[in-house]
C-alpha positions in Angstrom: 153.0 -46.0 1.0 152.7 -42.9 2.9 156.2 -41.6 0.8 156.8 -37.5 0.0 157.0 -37.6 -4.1 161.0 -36.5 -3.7 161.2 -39.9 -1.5 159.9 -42.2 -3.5 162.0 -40.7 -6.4 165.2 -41.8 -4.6 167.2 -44.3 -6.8 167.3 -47.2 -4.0 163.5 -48.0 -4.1 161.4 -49.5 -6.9 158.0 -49.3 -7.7 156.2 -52.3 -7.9 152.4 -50.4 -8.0 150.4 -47.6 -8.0 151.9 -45.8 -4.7 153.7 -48.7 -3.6 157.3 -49.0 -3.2 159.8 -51.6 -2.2 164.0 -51.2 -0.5 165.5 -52.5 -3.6 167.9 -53.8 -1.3 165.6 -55.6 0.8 163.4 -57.7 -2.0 161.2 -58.7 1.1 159.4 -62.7 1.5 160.3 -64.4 -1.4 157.7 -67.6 -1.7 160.3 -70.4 -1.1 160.5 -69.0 2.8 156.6 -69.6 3.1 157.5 -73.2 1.4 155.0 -72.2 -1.8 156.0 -72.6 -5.0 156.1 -69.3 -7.8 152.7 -68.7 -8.4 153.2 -67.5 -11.7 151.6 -64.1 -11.3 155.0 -62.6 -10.2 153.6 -60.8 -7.3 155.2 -61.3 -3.9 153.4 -61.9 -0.5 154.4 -58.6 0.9 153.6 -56.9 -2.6 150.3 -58.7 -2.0 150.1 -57.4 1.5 150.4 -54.0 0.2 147.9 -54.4 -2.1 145.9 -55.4 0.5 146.6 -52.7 3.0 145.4 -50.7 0.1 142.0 -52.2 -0.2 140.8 -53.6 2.8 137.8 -54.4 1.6 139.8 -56.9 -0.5 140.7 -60.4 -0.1 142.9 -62.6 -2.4 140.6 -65.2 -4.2 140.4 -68.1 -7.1 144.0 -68.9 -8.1 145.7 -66.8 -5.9 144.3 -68.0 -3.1 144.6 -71.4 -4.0 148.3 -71.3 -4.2 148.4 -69.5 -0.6 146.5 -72.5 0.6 149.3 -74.6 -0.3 146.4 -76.5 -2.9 148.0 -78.4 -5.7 147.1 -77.0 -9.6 148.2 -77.5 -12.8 150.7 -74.6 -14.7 147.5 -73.9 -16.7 145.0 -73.2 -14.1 146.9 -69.8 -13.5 146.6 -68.6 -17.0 142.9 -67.8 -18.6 141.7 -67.1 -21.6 141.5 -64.2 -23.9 137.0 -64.4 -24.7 138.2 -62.5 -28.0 140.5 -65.3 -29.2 140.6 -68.4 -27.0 144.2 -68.0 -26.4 145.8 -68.0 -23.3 146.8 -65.1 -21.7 150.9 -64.9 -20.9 151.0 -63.2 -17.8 148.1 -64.8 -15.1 146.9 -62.0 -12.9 146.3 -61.4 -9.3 142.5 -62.3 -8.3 141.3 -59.9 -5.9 137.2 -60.3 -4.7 135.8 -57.2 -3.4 131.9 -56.5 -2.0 129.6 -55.6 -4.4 128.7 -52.1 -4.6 132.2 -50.9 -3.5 134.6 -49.0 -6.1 136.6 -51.6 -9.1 140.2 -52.5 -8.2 141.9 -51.2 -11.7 145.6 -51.9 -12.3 147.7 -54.3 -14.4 147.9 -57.1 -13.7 144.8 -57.4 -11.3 141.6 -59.2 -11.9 138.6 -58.1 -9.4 135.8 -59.8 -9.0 132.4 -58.5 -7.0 130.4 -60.5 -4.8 129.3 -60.9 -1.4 132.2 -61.4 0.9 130.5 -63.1 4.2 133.0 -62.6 7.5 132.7 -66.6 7.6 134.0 -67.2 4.5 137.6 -64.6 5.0 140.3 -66.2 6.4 144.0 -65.1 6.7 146.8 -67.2 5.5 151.0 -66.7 5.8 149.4 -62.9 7.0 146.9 -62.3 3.6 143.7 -61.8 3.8 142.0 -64.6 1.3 138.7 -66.7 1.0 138.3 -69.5 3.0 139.9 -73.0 2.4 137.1 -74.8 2.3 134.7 -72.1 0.8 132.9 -74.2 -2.3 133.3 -77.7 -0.8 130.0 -79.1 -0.8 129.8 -78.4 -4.5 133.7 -79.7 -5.1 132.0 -83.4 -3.3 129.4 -83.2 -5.9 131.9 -82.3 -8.3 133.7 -85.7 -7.2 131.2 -87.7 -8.6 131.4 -86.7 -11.8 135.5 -87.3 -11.9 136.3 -90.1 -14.7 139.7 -91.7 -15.0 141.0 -91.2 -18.7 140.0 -87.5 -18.8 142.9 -85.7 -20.5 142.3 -82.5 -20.4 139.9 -79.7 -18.9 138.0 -78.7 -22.2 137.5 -83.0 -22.7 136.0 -83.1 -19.6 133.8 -79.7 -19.8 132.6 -81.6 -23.5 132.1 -85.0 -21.4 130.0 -83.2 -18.8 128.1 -81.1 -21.2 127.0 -84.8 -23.4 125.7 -85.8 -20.6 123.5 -82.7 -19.4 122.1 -82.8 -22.8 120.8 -85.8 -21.8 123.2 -88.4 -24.0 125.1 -91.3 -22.7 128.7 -91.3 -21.4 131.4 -91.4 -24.1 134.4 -93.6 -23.9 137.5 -91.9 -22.9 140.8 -92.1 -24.5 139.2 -94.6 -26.7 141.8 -96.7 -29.5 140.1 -96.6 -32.8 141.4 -100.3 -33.6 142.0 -101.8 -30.3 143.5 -104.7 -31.6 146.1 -102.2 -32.9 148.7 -101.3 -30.6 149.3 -98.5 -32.8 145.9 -97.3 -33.1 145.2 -93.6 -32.2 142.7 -92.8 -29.9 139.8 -90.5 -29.8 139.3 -88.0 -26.7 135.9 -89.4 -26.6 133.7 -91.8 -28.4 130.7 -93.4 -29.3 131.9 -96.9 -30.3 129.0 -98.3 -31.5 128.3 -95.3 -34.2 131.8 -95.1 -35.0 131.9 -91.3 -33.9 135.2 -89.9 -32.4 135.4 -86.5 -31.0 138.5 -84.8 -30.7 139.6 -81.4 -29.0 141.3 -79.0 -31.3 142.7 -76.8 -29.1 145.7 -74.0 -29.6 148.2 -77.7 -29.2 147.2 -78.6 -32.6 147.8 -75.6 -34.6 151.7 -76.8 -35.0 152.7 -78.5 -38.6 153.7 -81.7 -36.6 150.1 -82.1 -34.5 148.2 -81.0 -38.0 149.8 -83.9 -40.1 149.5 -86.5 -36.9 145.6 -85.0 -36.3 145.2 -86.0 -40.3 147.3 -89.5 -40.1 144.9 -90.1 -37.3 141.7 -88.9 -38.9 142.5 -90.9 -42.3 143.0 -93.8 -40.3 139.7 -93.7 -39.1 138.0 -92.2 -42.1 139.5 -96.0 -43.7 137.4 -97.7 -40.8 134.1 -96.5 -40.8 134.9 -93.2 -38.4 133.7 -90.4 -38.3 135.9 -87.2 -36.6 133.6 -84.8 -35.0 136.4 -81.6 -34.1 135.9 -79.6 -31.3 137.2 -76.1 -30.8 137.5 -73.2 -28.2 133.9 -71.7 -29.7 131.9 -74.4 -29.1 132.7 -74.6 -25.3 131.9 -70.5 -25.6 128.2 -71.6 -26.7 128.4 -74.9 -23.9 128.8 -77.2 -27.0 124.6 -77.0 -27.7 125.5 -77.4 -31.1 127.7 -80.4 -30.8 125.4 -81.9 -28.3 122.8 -81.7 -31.0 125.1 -83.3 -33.8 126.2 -86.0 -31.6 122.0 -86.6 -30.5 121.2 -86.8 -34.1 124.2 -89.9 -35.2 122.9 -91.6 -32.0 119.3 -91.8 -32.7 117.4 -93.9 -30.9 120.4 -95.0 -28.8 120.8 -90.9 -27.5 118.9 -91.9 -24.5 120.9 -92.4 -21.5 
């Protein structure tokens, strides 16, 4: 920053972003030294500071703050989805929250978001500015309550949590079809007692192998009085109202929680 074009030209520094510039020589922090793993998003912490030194009206938020809190997350929580085709993106970005109002961060590789950034809620962490640790934990204790053993995957439990807004009872998770069978498949979630399994059909099943075990599965239940309700990436765009209202109509009278 701050570099005459014929400086920034010179063959022994990189640019890593719009009128940023690192000593190739001197890669700077790498993540290991602030005992954090890769985040994923390939950005280093003084690439992020320069980014931040950029905006200050930024502060590093979601994901990326997240991982500078040192808080554990799954390899998929850093990845997000494309809303044109429900698959995920390769390259997770860089989350950036800014005050509404103020001008867009735009560059690859950056995802902005624009809210109200209260001086109470701003903290700095290995020298970044980010939202606060424990912004959002009143709601993550109500979220607790609603965390069930067996839940295999996030869009499983977004399905489980939308069932029950609409008013229907808890399913069974992980549920065998035949539990007297040790080699009985299971359903992500079921209603026993109307013989209806539901099953996410997410991107892992497009692959020959998980199509012909998804139909060994569904034909085994299909011999015992199952039905297989499928549940893709379209209806958690439309919060599942229409699968809510197929799975309220095979309960009947027994919909009522």
């Amino acid at each position: 920053m701050g570099l005459p074009p014929d400086r920034a030209r010179r063959s022994d520094l990189e640019r890593v972003g719009q009128c940023i510039h690192r000593q190739r020589a001197h890669p700077g922090t790498v993540w290991a030294d602030l005992d954090l793993p890769e985040p994923g998003h390939g950005f280093s912490s003084d690439h992020l500071a320069a980014l931040l030194r950029r905006r200050p009206d930024a502060v590093l938020s979601h994901e990326t703050a997240a991982h500078l809190h040192g808080l554990p997350m799954p390899a998929r929580a850093w990845r997000r989805r494309d809303p044109a085709t429900g698959e995920l993106e390769a390259d997770p970005p860089v989350h950036l929250t800014v005050a509404r109002g103020t001008r867009r961060v735009r560059r690859a590789g950056l995802l902005d978001h624009r809210r109200p950034l209260a001086p109470e809620f701003v903290t700095h962490v290995h020298g970044l500015r980010a939202s606060g640790r424990f912004h959002g934990r009143p709601a993550a204790r109500e979220a607790l309550d609603s965390v069930r053993v067996g839940a295999d995957s996030p869009p499983g439990t977004r399905l489980r949590l939308a069932l029950v807004a609409g008013g229907l009872p808890e399913p069974e998770l992980q549920a065998a079809l035949e539990p007297g069978d040790p080699f009985s498949p299971v359903a992500d979630l079921a209603y026993r007692h109307v013989r209806l399994a539901l099953q996410d059909d997410g991107a892992g099943h497009r692959t020959r192998e998980q199509q012909a075990r998804d139909a060994r599965r569904d034909r085994y239940g299909q011999a015992r009085g199952w039905t297989t309700l499928r549940v893709t990436w379209a209806d958690g765009r439309e919060d599942f109202r229409g699968v809510v209202a197929v799975v309220r109509c095979r309960l009947g009278p027994s919909a009522s929680t």
